[in-house]
N, C-alpha and C positions, 0 to 999 in steps of 0.2 A: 113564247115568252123569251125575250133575247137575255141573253147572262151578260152580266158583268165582268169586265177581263182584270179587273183588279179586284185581291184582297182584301179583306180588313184592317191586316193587320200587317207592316210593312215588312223586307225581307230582314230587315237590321234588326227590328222586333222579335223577329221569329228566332234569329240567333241567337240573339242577347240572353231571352229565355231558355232556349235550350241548351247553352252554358251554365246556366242557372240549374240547370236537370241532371246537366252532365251527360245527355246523348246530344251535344255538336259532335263528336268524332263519328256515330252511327250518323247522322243527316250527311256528313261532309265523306263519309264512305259511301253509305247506301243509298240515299237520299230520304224524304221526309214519310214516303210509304214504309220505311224499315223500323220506324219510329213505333211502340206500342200504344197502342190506345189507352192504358191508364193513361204512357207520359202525355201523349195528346194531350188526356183530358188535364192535366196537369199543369200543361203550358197555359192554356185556355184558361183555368184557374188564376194562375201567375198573370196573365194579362189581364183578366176581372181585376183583380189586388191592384195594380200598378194604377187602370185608370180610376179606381174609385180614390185611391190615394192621391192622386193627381187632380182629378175633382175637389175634394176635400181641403187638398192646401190650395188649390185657387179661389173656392169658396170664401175660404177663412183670412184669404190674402186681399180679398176684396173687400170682406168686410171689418177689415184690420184687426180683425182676434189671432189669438195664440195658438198656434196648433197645441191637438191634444198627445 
């Protein structure tokens, strides 16, 4: 089964989040294996949040209702 060479999730994503965390200076040190897997799961979480948010206001944006 051949893999895929591209992520899910883009490299601008990945940072933005882990500013968000506060390990960008452990990633931009050690890179993303130095990272803990809480925060992993953490980031992963923060990307769930962003696109169901992002869902949500386009949802609501198409159906001309008022975010909640």
């Amino acid at each position: 089964m051949a893999r895929r060479n591209r992520g899910v999730m883009s490299e601008n994503l990945k940072y933005e989040l882990a500013r968000e965390l506060g390990v960008a200076d452990t990633v931009a040190r050690e890179g993303w294996g130095s990272v803990s897997s809480r925060n992993c799961g953490n980031l992963v979480r923060l990307a769930i949040e962003k696109a169901e948010k992002a869902m949500a206001e386009d949802y609501a944006r198409t159906r001309g209702e008022p975010l909640k």
